[in-house]
C-alpha positions as CSV (number, residue, x, y, z in Angstrom):
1,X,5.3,-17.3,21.4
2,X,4.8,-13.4,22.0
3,X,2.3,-11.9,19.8
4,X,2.1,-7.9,18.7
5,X,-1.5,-7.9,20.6
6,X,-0.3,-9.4,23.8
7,X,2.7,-7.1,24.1
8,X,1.6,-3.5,23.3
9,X,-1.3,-1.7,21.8
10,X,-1.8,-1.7,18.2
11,X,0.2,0.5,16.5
12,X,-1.5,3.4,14.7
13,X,-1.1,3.9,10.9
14,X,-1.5,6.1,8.4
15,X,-1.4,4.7,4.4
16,X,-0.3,6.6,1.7
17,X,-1.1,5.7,-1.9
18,X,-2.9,7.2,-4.9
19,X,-4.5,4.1,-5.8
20,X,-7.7,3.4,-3.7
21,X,-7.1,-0.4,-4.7
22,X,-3.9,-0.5,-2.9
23,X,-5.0,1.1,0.0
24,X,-7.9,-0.7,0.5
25,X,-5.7,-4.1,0.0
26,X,-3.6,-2.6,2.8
27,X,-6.6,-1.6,5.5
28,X,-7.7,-5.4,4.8
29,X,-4.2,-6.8,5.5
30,X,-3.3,-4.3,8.6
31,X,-5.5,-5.1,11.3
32,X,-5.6,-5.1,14.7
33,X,-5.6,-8.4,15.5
34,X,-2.0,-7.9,14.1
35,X,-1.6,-5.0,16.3
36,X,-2.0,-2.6,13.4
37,X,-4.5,-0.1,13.3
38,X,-5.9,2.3,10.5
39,X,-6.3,5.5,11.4
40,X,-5.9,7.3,8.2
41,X,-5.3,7.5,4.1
42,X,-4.0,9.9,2.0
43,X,-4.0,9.7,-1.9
44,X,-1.8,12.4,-2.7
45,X,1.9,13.8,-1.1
46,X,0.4,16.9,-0.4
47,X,-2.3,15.3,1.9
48,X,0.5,13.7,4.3
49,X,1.6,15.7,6.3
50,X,-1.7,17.5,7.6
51,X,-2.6,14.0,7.6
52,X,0.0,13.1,10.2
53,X,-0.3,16.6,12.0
54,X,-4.1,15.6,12.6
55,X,-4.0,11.7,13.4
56,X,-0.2,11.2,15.3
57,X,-0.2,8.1,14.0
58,X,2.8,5.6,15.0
59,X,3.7,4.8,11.3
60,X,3.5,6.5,7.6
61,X,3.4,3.6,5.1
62,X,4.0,5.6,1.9
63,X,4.2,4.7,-1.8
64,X,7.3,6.1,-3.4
65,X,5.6,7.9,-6.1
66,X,2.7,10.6,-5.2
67,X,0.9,13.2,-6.6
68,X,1.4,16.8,-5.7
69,X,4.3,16.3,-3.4
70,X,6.5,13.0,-4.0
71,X,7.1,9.9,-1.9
72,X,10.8,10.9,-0.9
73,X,10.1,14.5,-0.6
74,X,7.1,13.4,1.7
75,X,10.0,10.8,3.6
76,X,12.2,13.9,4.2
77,X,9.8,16.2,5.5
78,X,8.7,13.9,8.0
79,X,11.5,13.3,9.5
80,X,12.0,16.7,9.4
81,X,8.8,17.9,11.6
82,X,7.6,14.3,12.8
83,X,11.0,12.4,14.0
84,X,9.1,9.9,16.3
85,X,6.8,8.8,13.5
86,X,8.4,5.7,11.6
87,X,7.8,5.8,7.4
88,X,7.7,2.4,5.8
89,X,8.4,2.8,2.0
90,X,6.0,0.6,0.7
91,X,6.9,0.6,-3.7
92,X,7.1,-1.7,-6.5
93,X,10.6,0.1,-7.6
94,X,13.4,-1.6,-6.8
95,X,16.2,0.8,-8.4
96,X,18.8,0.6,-5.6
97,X,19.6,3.8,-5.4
98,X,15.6,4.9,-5.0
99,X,16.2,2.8,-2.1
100,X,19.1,4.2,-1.0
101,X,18.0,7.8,-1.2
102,X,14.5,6.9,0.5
103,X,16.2,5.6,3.6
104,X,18.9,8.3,3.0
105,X,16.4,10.6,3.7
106,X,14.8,9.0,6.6
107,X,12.6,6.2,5.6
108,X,12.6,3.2,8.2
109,X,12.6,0.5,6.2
110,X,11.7,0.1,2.4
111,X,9.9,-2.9,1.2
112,X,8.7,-4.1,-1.7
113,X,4.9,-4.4,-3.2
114,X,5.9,-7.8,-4.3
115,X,6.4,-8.7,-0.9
116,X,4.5,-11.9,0.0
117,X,1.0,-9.8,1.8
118,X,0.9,-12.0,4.5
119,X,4.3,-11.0,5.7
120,X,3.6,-7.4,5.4
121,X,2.4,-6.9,9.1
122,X,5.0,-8.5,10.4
123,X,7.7,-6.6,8.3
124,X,6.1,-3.0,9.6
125,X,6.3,-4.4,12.9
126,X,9.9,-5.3,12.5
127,X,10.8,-1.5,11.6
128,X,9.1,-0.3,14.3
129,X,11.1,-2.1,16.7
130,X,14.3,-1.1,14.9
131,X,15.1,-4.6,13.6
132,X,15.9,-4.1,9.8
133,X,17.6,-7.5,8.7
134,X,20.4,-7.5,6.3
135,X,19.6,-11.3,5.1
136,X,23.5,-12.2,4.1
137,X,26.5,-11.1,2.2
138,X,25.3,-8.2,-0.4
139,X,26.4,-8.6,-4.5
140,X,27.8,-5.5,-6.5
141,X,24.3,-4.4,-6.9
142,X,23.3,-4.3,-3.4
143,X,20.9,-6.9,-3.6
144,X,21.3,-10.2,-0.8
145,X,22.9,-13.1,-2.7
146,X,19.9,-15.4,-1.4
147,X,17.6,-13.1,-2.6
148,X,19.8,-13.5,-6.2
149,X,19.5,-17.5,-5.7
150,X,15.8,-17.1,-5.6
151,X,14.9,-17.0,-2.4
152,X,11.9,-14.4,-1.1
153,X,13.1,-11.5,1.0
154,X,11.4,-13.4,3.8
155,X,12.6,-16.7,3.2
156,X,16.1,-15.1,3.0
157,X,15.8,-13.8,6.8
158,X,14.5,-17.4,8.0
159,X,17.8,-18.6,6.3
160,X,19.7,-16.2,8.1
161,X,18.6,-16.6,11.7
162,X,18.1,-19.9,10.8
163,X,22.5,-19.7,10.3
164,X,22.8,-18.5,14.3
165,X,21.4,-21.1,15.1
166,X,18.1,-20.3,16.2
167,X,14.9,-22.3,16.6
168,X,11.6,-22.2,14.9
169,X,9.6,-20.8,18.2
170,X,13.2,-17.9,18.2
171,X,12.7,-17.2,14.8
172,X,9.2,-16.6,15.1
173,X,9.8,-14.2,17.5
174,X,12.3,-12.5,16.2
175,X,10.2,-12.0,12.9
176,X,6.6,-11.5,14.3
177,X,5.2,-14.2,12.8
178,X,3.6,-17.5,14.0
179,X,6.0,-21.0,14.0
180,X,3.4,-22.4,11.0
181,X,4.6,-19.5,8.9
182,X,8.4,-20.4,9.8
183,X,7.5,-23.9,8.9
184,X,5.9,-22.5,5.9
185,X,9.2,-20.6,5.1
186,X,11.7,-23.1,6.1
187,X,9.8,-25.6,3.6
188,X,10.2,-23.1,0.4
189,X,14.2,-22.8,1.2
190,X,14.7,-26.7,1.2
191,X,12.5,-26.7,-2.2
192,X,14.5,-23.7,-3.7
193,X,18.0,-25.2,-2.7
194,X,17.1,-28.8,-3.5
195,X,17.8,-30.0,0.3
196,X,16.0,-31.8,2.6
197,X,16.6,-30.4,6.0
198,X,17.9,-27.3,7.5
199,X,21.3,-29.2,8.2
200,X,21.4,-29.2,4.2
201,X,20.3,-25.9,4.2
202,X,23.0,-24.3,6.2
203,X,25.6,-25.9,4.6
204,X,24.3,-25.5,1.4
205,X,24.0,-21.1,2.1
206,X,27.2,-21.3,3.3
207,X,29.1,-23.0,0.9
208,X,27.3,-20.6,-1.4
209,X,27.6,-17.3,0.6
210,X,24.1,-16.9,1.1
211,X,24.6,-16.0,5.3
212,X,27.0,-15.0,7.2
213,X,28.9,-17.6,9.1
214,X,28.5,-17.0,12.8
């Protein structure tokens, strides 16, 4: 299976976020033996951008609400004067249309602080490479109907390349994370659905809507 370290050099990040907590929680999780490397922190909106002019880092992972300047005012002026630097909105508020207007304005990717930490490397990585998964058919509320039938965002994007009928070792490569942790995943969906094997599964999501059929 490819790894992030065997294919390229660690991507260089800057993290924004007035809590020193979080952003220590996030230098812990983002290393480079993820191919992820720390190369700055800001705690207020007002600190980014000289931040960004200083470092040149590959990725902004910003907290939606900021100090001094604002998480999607911060989002828009990046793209404006730093178009080849990905932001990854990294927030705990899950108001559609705050996500809608962050990635309106030019944010990546948006994910969610309740997102499961070890996936979190993997999910920057994905946005980097452009590969921003719609996990199934969407309800009125623009939220992914497995998501609704309690599945994790993550276990929701197994399910779904799981539905085109790829393997463990495709979907760990597709997802930048190692075939335990698809194991891991693929474990959680049988418990969540009540089925025993991803023949269950798939027929189970699409009976329900959760994927799209292919």
């Amino acid at each position: 299976m490819r790894t992030a370290t065997a294919s390229r050099a660690p991507l260089r990040i800057v993290l924004a976020d007035d809590h020193a907590l979080m952003r220590s929680t996030l230098r812990a999780l983002l290393s480079p033996a993820d191919g992820l490397h720390v190369v700055g922190e800001a705690a207020s909106g007002l600190q980014v951008l000289p931040l960004v002019e200083l470092s040149r880092p590959d990725v902004v992972v910003l907290d939606l609400h900021m100090p001094g300047l604002d998480g999607l005012q911060c989002v828009e002026q990046l793209a404006a004067k730093h178009p080849q630097t990905r932001v990854v909105v990294l927030s705990a508020e899950e108001d559609h249309d705050a996500i809608e207007a962050a990635l309106r304005r030019g944010a990546t990717t948006y994910i969610l602080k309740s997102i499961d930490p070890l996936d979190l490397a993997a999910a920057i990585r994905q946005a980097v490479d452009g590969c921003v998964f719609q996990p199934g058919p969407l309800l009125a509320d623009g939220r992914p109907r497995a998501v609704r039938a309690g599945l994790s965002e993550k276990e929701a994007q197994v399910l779904a390349e799981l539905a085109k009928g790829c393997s463990n070792r495709e979907i760990a490569e597709t997802l930048w994370l190692s075939e335990q942790t698809i194991k891991f995943h693929l474990r959680n969906v049988y418990r969540k659905l009540g089925v025993a094997n991803r023949t269950e599964a798939l027929r189970l999501a699409l009976e329900r809507h959760l994927v799209d059929a292919v």
